[in-house]
N, C-alpha and C positions, 0 to 999 in steps of 0.2 A: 504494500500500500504506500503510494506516492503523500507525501507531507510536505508543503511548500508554504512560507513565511513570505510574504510581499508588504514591502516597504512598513514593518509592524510596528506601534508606540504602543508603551501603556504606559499610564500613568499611575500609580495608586492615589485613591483619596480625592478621586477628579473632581475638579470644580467646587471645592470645599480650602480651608484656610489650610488645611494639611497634605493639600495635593504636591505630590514630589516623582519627576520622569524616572521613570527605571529603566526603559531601553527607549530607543528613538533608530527608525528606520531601518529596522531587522531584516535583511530577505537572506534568507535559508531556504534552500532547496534540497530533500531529502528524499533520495530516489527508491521506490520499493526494493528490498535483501541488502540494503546498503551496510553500512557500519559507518556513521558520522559521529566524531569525539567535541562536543562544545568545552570549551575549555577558557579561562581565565581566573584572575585573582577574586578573593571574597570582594562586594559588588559591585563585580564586573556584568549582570546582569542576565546569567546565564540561567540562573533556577527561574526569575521571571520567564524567559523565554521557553523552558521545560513546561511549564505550567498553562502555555496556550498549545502546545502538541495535543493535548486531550480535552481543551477547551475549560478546562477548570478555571483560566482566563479567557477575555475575549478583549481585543484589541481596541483602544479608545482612539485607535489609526490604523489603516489598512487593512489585512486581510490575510485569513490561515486557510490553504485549502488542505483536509484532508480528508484522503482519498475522492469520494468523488464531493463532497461535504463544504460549503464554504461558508466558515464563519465571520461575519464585517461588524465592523465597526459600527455603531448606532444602529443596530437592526435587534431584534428581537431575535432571539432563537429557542428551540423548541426540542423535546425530545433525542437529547444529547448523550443519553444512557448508551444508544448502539458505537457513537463515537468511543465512549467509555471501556466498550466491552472490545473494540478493536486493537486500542491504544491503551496497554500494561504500563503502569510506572510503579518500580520497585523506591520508594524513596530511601532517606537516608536512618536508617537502624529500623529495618522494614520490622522487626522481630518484636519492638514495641506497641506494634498495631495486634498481635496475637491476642484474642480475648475468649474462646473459644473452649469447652472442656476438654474437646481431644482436638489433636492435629486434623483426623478427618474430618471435625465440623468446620473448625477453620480454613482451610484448605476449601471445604464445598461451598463456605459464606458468597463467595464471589458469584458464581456461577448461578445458584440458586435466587440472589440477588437478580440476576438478569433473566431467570426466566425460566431454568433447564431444568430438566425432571431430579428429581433427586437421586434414581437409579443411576444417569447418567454425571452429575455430580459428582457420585461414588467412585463411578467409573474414572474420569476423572482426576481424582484426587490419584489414585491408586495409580495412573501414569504418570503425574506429576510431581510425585515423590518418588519417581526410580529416577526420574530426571535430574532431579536435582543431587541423584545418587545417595539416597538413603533408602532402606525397605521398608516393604508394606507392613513390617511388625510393628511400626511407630506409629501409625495410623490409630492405633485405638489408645495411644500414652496421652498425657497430658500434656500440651505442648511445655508448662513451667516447668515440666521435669525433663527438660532437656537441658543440654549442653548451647552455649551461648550461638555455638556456629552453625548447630542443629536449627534453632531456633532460626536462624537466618536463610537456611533453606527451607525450611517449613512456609516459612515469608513468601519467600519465594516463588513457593511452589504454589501456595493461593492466585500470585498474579499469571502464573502459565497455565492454571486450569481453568483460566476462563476463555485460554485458547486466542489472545492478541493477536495481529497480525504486525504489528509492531511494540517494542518494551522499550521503554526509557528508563537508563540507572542513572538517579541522583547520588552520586558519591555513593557507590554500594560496597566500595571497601572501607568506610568510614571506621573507625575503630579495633579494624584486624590486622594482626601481627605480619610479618611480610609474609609466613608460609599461606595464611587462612586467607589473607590480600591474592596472590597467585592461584590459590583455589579457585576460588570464588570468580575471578576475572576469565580465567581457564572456562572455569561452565559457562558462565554467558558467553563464549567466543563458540564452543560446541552447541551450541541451543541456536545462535545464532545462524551456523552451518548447517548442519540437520534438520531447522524446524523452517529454511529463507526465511529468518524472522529481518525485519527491518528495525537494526538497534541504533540509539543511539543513548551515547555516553556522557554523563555532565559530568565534569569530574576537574580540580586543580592540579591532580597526578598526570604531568608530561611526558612520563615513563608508560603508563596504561596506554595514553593517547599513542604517543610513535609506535606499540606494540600491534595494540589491534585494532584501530580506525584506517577505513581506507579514504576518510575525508576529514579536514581536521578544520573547527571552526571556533577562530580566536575571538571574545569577548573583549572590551575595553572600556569604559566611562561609557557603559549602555548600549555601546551599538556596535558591529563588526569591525575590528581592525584587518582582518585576514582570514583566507578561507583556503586549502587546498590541501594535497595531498601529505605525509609525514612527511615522505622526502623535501617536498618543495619546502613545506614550514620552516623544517629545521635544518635547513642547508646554510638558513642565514640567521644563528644563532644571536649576533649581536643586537639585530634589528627587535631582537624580543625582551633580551636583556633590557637595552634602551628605555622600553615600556613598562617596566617592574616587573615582566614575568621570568618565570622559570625555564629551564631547560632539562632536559636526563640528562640524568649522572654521568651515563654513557657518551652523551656529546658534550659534556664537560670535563672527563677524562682525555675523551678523543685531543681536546682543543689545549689542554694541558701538555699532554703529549707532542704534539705538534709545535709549542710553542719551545718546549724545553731542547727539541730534538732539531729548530728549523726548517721543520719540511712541512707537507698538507697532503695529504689521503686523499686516491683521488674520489671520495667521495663521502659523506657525512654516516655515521653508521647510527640504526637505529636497535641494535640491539648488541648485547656483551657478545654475543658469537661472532656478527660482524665483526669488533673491535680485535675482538682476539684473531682474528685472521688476517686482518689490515695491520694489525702488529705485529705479525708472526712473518708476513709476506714483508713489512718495511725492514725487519731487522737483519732476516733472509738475504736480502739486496744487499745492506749495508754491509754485511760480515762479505759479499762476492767482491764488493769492489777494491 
């Protein structure tokens, strides 16, 4: 399912003594099975921007079409639940929204909520938690008697039994250590292969973003400073620096390296394997000559 942002404002608090702009003239274009990473500094105005994908906001300018659905600006809109049921967001420590006696009532709340039989709920639930790589044994536990990171796939796994056609993660490693970080990143990149889900990633992690978006779209004081692919972003690391953001580790070693050694690679690496192979191949040379 196609998601496209044209020329978007909001404003919170519109037209009131507390009105204050959070983005101004957003166009994002989000192509169906894509993988697009929004990225910038805290308000840089990217969770606003998260929050009209599913129409929880509506634009006080322009206009969001998704899929075939178009939400504007001063119009009334109506029956936005099917939007809702398209468009998954996992937000940030999904695991505190759990209220539920067992994991399979929580897990079926969503779906049930839209409409679907409870047989098929069940149903369900019961693929939605092998997904997320836990078994059907946990289905009849209490979600409070799990494990913190259990809990966060049980989360989860509510938002993928309601069967999206596209998931937005707001900071879904928010709080996890690097192994449970890597996890967790790891399943949505296989969910996103297997299920052509159409993901996109909010997230201040430039390490997640260069790993697995194949679009990468930079935030700034509200509105797009830069849009394109990991290589292109981060080929010109200083231009980002410049703007207070971040870079990987990895293209921060790289540029360390470079600087200490004289030379430049002919190309910007977006992961430690790269890295270690453009070091292995520079050092390689240097001991032949």
């Amino acid at each position: 399912m196609d998601i496209s942002l044209k020329n978007v404002e909001y404003r919170y608090s519109a037209n009131t003594p507390f009105e204050r702009l959070a983005i101004s003239d957003v166009s994002i274009d989000i192509p169906s099975g894509s993988y697009t990473a929004i990225i910038g500094h805290t308000g840089s105005g990217k969770s606003t921007v998260l929050q009209h994908l599913n129409a929880l906001l509506k634009p006080t300018k322009g206009s969001v079409l998704i899929g075939n659905r178009e939400i504007k600006a001063d119009r009334k809109e109506k029956n936005l639940k099917g939007i809702r049921e398209k468009v998954g967001i996992v937000f940030q420590f999904p695991e505190h929204q759990l209220f539920e006696e067992t994991v399979e009532k929580d897990i079926c709340f969503g779906p049930l909520n839209f409409g679907v039989s409870e047989r098929e709920a069940k149903r369900r639930a019961a693929v939605a938690i092998k997904q997320v790589g836990l078994s059907e044994d946990i289905l009849k536990k209490s979600p409070f008697d799990l494990s913190g990171g259990q809990m966060r796939r049980v989360a989860i796994a509510g938002v993928l039994a309601m069967e999206p056609e596209c998931i937005v993660l707001d900071e879904p490693t928010a709080g996890l250590d690097p192994r449970g970080r890597k996890e967790i990143m790891d399943l949505f990149y296989r969910l996103h292969q297997e299920r052509g889900l159409s993901t996109v990633l909010v997230t201040h992690s430039m390490e997640d973003a260069a790993i697995y978006a194949d679009e990468i779209v930079i935030m700034h004081s509200g509105t797009v400073l830069r849009k394109g692919k990991p290589i292109e972003i981060f080929s010109e690391p200083g231009q980002l620096i410049a703007h207070g953001l971040d870079v990987p580790d990895v293209i921060r070693f790289q540029m360390k390296v470079e600087e200490t050694f004289g030379t430049k690679f002919e190309k910007i690496c977006l992961t430690e394997d790269e890295l270690t192979e453009a070091i292995a191949g520079f050092l390689k040379r240097r001991v032949a000559q």
